[in-house]
VEXLOBA-282540 format. One line per field, with one value per residue: chain; z, x, y of N, C-alpha, C, O in turn. Coordinates in pm, 1 decimal, padded with zeros to 6 digits. Last residue first. Layout:
BEGIN
chain: A; ...
npz: Z; ...
npx: X; ...
npy: Y; ...
capz: Z; ...
capx: X; ...
capy: Y; ...
cpz: Z; ...
cpx: X; ...
cpy: Y; ...
opz: Z; ...
opx: X; ...
opy: Y; ...
# end
This chain:
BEGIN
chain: A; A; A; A; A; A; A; A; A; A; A; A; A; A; A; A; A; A; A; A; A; A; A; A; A; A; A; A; A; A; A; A; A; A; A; A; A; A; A; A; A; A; A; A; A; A; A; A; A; A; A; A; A; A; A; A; A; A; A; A; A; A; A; A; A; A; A; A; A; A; A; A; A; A; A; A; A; A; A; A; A; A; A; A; A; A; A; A; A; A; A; A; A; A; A; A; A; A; A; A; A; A; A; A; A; A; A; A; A; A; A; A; A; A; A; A; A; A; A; A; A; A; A; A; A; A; A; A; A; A; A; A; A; A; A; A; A; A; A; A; A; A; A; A; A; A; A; A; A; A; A; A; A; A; A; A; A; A; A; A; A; A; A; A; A; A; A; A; A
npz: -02144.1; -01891.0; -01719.5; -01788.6; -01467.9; -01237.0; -01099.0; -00865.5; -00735.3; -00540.4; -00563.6; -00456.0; -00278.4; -00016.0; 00112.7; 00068.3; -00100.1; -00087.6; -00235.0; -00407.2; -00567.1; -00645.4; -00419.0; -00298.7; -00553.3; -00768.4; -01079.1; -01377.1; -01681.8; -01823.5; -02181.0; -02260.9; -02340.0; -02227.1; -01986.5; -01900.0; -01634.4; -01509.8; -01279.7; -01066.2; -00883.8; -00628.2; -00633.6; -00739.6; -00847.0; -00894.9; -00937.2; -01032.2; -01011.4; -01184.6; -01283.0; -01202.8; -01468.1; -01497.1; -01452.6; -01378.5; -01208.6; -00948.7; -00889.1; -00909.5; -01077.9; -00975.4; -01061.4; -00843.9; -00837.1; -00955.4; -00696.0; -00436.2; -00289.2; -00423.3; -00256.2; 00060.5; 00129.5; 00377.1; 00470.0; 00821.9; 00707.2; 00806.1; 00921.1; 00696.9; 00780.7; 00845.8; 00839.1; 00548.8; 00464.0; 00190.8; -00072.7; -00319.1; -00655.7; -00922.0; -01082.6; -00978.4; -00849.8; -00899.2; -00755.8; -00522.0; -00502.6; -00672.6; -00489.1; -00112.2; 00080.6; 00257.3; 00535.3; 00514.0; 00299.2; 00262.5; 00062.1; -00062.0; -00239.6; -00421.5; -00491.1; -00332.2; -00126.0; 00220.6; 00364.8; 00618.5; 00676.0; 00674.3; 00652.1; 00625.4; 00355.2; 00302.6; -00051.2; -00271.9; -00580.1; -00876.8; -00813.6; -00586.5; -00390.7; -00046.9; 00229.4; 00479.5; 00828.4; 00989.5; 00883.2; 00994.3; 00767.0; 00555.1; 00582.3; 00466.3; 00235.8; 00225.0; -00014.5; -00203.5; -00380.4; -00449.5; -00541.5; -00471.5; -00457.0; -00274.4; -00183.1; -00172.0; -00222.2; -00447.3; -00561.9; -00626.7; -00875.1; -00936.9; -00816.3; -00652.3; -00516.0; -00253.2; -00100.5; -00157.3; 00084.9; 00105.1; 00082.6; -00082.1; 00000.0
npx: -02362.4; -02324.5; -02477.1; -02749.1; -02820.5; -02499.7; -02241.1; -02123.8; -01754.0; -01478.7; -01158.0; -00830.5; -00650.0; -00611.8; -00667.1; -00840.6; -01132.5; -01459.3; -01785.9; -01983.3; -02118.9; -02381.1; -02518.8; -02359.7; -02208.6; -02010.6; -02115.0; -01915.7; -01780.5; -01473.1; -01339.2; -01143.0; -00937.3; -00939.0; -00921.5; -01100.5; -01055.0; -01295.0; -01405.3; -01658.1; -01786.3; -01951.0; -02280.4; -02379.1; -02188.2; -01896.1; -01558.5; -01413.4; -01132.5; -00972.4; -00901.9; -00896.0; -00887.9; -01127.7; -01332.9; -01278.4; -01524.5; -01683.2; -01948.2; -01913.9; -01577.6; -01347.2; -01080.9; -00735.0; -00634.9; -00537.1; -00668.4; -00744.9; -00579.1; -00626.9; -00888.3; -00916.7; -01275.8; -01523.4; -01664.4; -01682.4; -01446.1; -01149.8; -01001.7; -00722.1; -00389.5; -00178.4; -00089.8; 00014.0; 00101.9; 00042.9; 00096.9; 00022.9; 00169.3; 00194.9; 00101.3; 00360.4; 00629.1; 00667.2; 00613.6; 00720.4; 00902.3; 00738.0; 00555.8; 00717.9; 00780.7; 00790.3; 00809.1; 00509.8; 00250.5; -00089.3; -00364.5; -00686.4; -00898.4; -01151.4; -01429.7; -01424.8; -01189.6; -00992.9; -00766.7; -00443.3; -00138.3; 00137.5; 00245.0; 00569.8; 00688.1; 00915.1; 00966.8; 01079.3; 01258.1; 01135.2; 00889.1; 00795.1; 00526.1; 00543.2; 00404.8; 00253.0; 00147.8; -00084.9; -00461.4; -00695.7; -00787.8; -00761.8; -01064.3; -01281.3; -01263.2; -01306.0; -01226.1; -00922.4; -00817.8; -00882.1; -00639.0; -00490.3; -00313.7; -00096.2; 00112.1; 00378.8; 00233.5; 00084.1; -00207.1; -00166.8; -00098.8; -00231.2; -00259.1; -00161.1; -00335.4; -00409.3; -00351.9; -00259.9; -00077.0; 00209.6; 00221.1; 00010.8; 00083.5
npy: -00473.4; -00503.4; -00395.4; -00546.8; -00676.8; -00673.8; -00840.4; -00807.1; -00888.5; -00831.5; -00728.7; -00804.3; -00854.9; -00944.6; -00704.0; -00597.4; -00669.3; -00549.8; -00746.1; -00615.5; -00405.4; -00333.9; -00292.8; -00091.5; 00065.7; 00151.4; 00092.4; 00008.3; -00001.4; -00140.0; -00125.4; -00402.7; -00562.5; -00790.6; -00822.6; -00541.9; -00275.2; -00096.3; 00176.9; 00246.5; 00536.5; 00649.1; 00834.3; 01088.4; 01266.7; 01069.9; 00996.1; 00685.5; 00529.1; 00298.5; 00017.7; -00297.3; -00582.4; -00822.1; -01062.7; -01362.9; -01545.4; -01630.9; -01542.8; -01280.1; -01166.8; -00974.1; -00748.7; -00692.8; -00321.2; -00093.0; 00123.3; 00131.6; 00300.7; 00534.5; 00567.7; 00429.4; 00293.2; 00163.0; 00018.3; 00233.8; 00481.4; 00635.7; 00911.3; 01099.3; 01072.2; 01056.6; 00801.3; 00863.4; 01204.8; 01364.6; 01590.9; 01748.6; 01800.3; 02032.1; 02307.2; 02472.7; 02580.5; 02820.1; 03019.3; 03046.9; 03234.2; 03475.9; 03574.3; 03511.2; 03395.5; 03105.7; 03060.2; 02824.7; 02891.0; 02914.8; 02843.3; 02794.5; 02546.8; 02579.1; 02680.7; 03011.9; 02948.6; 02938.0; 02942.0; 02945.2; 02922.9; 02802.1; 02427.2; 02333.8; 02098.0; 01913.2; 01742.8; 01579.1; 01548.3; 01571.7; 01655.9; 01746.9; 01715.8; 01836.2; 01744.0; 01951.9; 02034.3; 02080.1; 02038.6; 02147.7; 02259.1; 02049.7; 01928.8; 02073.3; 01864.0; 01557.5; 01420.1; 01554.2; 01730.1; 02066.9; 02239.2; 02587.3; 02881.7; 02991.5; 03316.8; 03459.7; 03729.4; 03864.0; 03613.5; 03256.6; 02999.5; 02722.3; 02436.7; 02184.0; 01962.1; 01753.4; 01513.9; 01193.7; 01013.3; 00749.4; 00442.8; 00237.6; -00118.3
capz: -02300.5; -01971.0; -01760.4; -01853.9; -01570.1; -01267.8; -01251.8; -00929.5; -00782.3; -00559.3; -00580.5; -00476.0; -00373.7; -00118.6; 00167.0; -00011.5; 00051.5; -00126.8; -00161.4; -00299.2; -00536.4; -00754.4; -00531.7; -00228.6; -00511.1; -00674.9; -01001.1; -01230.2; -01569.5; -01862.1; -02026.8; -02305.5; -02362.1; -02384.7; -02052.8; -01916.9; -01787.0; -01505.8; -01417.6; -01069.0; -01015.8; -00706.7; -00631.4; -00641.0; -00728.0; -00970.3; -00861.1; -01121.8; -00928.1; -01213.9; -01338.5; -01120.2; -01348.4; -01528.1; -01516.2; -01367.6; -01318.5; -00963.4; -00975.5; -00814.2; -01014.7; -00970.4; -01019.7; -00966.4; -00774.1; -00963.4; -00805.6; -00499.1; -00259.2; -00438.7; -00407.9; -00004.0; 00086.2; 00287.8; 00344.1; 00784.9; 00824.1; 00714.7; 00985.4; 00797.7; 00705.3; 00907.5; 00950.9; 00578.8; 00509.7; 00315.2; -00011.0; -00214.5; -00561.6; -00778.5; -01119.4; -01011.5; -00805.5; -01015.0; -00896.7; -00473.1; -00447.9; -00729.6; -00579.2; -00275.6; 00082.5; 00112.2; 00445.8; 00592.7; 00365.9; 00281.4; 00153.2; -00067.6; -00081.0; -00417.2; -00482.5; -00384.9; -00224.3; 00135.7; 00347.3; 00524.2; 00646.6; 00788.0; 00667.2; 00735.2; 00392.7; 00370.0; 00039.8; -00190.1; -00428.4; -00841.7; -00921.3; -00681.2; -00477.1; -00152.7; 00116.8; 00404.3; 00732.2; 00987.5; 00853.0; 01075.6; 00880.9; 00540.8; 00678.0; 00605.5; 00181.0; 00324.3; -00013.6; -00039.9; -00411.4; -00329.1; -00608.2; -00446.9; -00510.4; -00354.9; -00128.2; -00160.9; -00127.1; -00501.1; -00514.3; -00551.8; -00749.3; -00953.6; -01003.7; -00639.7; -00662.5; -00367.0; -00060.5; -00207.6; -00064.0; 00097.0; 00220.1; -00057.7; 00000.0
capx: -02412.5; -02202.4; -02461.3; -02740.3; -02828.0; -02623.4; -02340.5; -02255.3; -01882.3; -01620.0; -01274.8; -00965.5; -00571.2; -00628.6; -00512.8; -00722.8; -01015.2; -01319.2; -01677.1; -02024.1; -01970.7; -02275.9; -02598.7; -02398.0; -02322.6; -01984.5; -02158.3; -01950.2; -01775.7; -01613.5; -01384.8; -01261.1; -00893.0; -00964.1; -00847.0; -01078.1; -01041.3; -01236.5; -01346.5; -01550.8; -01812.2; -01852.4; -02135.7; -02428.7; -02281.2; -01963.2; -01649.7; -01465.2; -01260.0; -00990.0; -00815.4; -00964.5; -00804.1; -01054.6; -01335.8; -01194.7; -01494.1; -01558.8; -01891.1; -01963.7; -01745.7; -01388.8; -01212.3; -00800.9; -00684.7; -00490.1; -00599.3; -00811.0; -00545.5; -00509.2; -00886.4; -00852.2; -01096.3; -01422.5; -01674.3; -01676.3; -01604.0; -01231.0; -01076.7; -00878.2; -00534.0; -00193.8; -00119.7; -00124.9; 00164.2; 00038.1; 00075.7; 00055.8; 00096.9; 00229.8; 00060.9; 00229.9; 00539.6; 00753.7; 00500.2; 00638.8; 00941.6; 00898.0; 00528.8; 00677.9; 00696.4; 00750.8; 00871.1; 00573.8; 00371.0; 00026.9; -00251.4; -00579.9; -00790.0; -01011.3; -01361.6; -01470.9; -01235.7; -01101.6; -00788.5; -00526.5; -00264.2; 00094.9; 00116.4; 00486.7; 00600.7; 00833.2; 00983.8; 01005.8; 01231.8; 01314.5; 00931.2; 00835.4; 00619.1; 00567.5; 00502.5; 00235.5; 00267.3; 00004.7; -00280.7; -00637.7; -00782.6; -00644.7; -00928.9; -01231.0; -01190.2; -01371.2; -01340.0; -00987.5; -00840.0; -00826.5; -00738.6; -00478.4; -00442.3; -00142.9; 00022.5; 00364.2; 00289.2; 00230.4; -00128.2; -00229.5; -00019.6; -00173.7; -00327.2; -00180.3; -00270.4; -00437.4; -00463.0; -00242.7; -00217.8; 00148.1; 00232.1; 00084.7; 00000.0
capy: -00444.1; -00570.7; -00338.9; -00428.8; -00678.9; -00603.6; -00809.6; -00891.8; -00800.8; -00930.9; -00680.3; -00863.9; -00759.5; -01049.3; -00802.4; -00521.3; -00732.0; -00520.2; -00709.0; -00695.7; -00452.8; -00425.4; -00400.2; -00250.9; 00040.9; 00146.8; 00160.0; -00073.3; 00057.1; -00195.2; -00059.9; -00347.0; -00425.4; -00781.8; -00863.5; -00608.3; -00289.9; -00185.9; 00157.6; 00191.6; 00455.6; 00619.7; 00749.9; 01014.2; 01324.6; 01145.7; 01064.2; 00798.1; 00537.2; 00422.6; 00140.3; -00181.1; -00488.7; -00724.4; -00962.6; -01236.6; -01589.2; -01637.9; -01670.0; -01395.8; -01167.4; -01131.2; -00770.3; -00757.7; -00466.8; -00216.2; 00098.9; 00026.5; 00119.4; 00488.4; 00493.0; 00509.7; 00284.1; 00298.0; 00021.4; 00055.8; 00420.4; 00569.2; 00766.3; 01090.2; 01056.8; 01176.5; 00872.6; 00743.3; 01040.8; 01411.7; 01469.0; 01811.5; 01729.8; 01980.5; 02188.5; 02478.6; 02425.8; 02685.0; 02989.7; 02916.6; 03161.9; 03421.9; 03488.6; 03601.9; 03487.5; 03114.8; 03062.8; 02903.5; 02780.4; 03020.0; 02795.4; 02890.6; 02588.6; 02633.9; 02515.3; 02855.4; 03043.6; 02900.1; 02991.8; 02860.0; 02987.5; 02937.0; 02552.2; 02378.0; 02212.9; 01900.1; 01833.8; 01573.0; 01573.0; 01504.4; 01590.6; 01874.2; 01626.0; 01881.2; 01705.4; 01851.9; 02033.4; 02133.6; 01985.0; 02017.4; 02331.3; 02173.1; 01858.6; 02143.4; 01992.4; 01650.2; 01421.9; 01489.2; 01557.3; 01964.5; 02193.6; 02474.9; 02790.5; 02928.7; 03242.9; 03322.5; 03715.5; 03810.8; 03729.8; 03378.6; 03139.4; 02815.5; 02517.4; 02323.8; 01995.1; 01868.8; 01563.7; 01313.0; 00962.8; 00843.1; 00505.1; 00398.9; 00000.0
cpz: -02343.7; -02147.5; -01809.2; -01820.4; -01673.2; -01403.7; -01269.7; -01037.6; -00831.1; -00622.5; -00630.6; -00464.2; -00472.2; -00259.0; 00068.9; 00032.6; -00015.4; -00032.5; -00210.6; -00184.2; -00402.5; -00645.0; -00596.6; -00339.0; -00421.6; -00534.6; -00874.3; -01108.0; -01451.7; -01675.3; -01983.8; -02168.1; -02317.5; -02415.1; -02186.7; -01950.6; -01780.0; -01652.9; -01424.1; -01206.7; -01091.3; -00804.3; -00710.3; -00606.7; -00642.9; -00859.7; -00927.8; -00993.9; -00994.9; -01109.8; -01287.7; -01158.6; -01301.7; -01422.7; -01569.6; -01507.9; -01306.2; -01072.7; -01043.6; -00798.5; -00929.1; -00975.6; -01040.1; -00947.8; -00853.3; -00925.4; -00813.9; -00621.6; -00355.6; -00389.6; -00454.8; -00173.3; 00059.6; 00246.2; 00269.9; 00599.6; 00701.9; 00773.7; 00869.9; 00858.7; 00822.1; 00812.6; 00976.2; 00683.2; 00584.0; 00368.4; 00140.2; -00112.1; -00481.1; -00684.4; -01025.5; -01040.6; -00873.8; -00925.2; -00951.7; -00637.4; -00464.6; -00627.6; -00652.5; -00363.9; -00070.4; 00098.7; 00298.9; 00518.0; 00413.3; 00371.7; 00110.8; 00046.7; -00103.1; -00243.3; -00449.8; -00381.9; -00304.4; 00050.8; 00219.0; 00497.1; 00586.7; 00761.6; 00739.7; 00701.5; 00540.3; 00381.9; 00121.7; -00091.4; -00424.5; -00723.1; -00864.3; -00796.4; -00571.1; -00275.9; 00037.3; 00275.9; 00581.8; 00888.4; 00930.4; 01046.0; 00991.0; 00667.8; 00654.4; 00661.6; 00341.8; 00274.1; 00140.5; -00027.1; -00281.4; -00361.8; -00497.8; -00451.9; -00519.6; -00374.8; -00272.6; -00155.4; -00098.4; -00340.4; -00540.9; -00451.0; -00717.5; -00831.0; -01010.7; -00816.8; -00656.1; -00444.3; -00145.7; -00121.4; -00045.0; 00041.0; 00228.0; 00082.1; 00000.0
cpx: -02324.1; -02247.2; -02287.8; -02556.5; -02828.9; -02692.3; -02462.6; -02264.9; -02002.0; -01704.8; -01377.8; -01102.0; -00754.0; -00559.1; -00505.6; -00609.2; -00890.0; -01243.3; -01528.1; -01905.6; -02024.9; -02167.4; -02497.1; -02428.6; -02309.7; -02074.9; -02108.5; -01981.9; -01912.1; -01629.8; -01503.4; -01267.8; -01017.5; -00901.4; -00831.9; -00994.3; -01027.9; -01204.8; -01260.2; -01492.4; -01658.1; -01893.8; -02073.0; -02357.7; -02357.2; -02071.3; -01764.0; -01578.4; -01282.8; -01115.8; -00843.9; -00853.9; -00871.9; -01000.7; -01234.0; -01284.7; -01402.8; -01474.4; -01759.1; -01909.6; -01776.3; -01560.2; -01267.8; -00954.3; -00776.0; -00554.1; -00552.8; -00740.9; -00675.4; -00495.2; -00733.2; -00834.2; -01053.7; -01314.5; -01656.0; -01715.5; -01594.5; -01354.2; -01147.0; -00928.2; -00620.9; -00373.2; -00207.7; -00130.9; -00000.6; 00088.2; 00075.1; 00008.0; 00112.8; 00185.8; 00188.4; 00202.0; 00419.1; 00687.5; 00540.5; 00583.6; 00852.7; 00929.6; 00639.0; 00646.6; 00662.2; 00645.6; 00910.7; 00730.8; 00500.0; 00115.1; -00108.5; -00455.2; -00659.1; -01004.3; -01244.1; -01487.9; -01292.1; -01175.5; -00892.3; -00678.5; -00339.6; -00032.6; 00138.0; 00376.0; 00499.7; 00789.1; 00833.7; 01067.9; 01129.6; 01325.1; 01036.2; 00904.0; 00675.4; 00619.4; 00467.6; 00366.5; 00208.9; 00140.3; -00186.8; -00478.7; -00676.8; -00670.7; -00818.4; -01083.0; -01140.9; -01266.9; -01426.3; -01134.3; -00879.2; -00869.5; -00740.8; -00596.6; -00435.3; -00267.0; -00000.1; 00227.0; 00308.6; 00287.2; -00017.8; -00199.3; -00144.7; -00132.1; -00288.3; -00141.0; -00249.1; -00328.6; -00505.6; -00370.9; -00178.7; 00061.9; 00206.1; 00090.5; 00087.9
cpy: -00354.6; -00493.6; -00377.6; -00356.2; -00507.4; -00608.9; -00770.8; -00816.2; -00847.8; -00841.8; -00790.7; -00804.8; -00831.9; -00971.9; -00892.1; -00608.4; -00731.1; -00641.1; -00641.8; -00705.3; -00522.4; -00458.7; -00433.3; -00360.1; -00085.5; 00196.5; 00116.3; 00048.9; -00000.2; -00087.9; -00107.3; -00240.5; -00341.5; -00659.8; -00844.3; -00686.0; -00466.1; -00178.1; 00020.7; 00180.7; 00372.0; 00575.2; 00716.8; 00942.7; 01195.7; 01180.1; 01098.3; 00826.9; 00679.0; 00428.8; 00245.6; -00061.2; -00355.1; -00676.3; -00844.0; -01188.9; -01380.9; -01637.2; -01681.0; -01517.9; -01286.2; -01109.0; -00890.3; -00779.2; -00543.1; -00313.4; -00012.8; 00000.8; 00003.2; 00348.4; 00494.5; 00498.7; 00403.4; 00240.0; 00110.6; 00057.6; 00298.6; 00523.5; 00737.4; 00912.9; 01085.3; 01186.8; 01002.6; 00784.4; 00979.0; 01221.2; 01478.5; 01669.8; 01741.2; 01917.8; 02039.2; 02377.8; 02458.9; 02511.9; 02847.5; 02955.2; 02997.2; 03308.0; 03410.4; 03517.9; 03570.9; 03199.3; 03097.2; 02928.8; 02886.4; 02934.0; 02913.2; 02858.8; 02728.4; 02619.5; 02503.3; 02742.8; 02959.1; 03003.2; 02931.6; 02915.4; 02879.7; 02928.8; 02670.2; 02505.1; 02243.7; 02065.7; 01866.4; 01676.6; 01603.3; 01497.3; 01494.3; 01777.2; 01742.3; 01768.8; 01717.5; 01839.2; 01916.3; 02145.5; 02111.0; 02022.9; 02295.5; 02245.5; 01980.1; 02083.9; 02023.3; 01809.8; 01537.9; 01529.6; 01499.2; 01840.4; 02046.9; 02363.5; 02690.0; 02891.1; 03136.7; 03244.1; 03560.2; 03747.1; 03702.9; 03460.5; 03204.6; 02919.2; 02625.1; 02372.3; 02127.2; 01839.9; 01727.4; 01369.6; 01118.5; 00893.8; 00694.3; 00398.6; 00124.5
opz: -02458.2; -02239.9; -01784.1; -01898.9; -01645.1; -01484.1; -01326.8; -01027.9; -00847.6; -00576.0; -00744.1; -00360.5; -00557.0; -00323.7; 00049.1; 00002.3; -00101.9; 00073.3; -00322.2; -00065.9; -00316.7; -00654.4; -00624.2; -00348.8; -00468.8; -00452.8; -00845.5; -01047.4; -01506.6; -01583.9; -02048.7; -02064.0; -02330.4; -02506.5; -02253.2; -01969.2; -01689.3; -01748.2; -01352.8; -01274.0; -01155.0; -00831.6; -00831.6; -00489.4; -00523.3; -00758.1; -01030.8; -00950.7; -01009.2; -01119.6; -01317.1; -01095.5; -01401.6; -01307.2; -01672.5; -01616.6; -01241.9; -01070.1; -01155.4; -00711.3; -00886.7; -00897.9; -01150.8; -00837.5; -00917.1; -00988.4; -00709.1; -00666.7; -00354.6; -00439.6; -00560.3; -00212.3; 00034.1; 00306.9; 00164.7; 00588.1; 00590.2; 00896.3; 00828.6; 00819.4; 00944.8; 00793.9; 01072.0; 00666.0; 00645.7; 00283.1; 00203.0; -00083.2; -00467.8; -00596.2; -01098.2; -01028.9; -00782.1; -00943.8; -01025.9; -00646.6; -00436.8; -00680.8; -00686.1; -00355.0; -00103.7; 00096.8; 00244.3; 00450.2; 00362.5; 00486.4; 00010.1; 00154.6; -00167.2; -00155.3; -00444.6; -00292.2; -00347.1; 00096.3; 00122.6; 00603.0; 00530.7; 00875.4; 00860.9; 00713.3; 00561.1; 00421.0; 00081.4; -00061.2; -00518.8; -00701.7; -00821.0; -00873.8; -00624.4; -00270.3; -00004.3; 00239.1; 00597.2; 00878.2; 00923.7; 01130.7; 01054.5; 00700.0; 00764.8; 00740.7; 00374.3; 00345.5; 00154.1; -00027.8; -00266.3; -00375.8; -00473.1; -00358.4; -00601.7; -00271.6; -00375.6; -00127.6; 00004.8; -00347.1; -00605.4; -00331.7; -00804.2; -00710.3; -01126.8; -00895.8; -00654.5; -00448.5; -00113.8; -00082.2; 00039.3; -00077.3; 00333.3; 00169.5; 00054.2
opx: -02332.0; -02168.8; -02181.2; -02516.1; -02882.5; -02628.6; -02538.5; -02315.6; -01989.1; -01730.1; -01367.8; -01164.7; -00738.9; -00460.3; -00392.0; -00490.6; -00839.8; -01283.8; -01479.3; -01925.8; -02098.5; -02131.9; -02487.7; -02383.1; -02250.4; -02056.0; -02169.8; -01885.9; -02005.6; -01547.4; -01607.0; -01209.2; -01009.9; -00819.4; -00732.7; -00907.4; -00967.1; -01261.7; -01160.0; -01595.0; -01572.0; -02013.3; -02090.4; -02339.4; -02386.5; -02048.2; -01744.5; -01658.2; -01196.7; -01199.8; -00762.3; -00750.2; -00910.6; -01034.6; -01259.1; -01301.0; -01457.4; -01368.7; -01731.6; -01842.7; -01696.0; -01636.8; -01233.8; -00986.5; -00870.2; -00530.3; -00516.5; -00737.8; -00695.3; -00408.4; -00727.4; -00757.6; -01135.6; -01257.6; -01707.1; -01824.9; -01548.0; -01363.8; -01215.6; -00869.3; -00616.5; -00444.5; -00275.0; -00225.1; -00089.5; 00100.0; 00101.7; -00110.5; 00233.9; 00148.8; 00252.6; 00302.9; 00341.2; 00703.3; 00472.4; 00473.2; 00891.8; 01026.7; 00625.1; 00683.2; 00593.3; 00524.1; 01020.2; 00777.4; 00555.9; 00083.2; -00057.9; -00514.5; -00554.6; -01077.6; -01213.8; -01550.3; -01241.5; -01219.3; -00836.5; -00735.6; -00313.1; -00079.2; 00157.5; 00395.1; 00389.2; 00873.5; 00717.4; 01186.6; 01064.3; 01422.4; 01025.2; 00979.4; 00598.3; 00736.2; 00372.4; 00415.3; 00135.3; 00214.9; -00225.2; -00389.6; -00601.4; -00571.3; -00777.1; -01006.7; -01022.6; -01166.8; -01542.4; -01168.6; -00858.8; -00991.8; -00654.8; -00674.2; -00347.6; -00329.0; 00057.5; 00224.9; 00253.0; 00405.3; 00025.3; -00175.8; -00231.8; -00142.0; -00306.0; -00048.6; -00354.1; -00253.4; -00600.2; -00465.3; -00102.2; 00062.6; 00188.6; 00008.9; 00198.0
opy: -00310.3; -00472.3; -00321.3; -00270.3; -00400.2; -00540.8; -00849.1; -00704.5; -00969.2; -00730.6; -00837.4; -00826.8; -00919.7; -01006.8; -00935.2; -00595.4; -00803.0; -00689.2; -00659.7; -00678.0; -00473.6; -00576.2; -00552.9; -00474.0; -00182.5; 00286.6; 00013.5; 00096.4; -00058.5; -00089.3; -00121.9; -00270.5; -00219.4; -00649.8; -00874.2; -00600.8; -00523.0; -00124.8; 00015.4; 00170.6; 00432.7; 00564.5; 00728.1; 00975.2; 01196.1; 01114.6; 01162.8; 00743.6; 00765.8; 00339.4; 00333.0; -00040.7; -00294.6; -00702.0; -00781.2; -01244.4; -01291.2; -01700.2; -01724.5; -01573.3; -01369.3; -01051.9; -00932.2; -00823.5; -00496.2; -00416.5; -00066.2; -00113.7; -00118.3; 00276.7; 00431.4; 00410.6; 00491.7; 00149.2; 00149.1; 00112.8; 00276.1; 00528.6; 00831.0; 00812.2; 01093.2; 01285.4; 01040.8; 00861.8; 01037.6; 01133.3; 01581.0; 01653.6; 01758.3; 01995.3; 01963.3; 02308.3; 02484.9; 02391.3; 02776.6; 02901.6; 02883.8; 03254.2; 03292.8; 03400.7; 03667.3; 03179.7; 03110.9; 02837.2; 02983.5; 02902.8; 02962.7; 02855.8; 02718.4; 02664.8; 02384.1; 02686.1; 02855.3; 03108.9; 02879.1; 02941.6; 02773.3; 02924.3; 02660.6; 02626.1; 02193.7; 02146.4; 01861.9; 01689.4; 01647.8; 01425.0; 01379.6; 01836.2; 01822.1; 01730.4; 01651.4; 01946.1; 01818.9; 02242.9; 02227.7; 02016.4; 02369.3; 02310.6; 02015.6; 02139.4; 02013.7; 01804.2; 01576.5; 01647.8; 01378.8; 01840.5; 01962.3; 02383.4; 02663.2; 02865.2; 03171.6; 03124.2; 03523.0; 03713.1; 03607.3; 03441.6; 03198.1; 02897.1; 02662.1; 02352.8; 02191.5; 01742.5; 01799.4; 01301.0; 01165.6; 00860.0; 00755.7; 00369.6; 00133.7
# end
């Protein structure tokens, strides 16, 4: 398993005083209240960032890192993943994953017959929505519903699913 999951992207500069815009990949946005520090992927290093601010616009996290007072210091991380370590996650509730630990995992239906590899958890307003690719090459997608996924067991590396009629067509 990641030992580290992402919690933004920072999309661009705001203002000239170090501050950023920042596109958040965490399903509760308020957790940036909580972080004190998070890792910078800058490509070639990793670097650790201590939060001064924090600051909400929109859909946008605005973040002010300590240290990093002008726009000339923080524009060359734009498009930058802003990670944080498995500890420092939120509590999952009983038939949560992190979708970085679903990536990859092989899908089985009922009947034990492989459908494909788990490429992709697609957000959408009501739920998830799983992306498998077949052996064939085919996409084949799977409402991440009680009714279709019956089980995860990330120790097996093993998604159980039912086939809902319709939606192999």
């Amino acid at each position: 398993m990641e030992n580290l999951l992402r919690v933004g992207v920072i999309s661009s500069t705001h203002g000239v005083r170090g501050e950023v815009k920042v596109y958040p990949t965490t399903d509760d946005v308020n957790r940036f209240n909580e972080l004190k520090k998070v890792i910078l992927d800058a490509g070639q290093e990793r670097r650790e960032l201590e939060i001064q601010g924090v600051k909400f616009f929109k859909n946008m996290v605005i973040l002010k890192f300590k240290g990093y007072d002008s726009i000339n210091d923080i524009e060359k991380y734009k498009g930058k993943d802003l990670l944080i370590t498995r500890d420092q996650a939120v509590e999952l509730g009983p038939d949560e994953n992190f979708i970085v630990d679903l990536i990859g995992l092989r899908v089985v239906t009922e009947e034990g017959e492989e459908l494909g590899i788990l490429t992709d958890v697609i957000k959408t307003g009501a739920n998830d929505v799983y992306e498998v690719k077949t052996a064939e090459g085919k996409e084949v997608l799977l409402p991440a519903i009680k009714e279709c996924v019956r089980n995860v067991d990330l120790t097996e590396g093993l998604v159980t699913v039912h086939i809902m009629d319709g939606l192999l067509d």
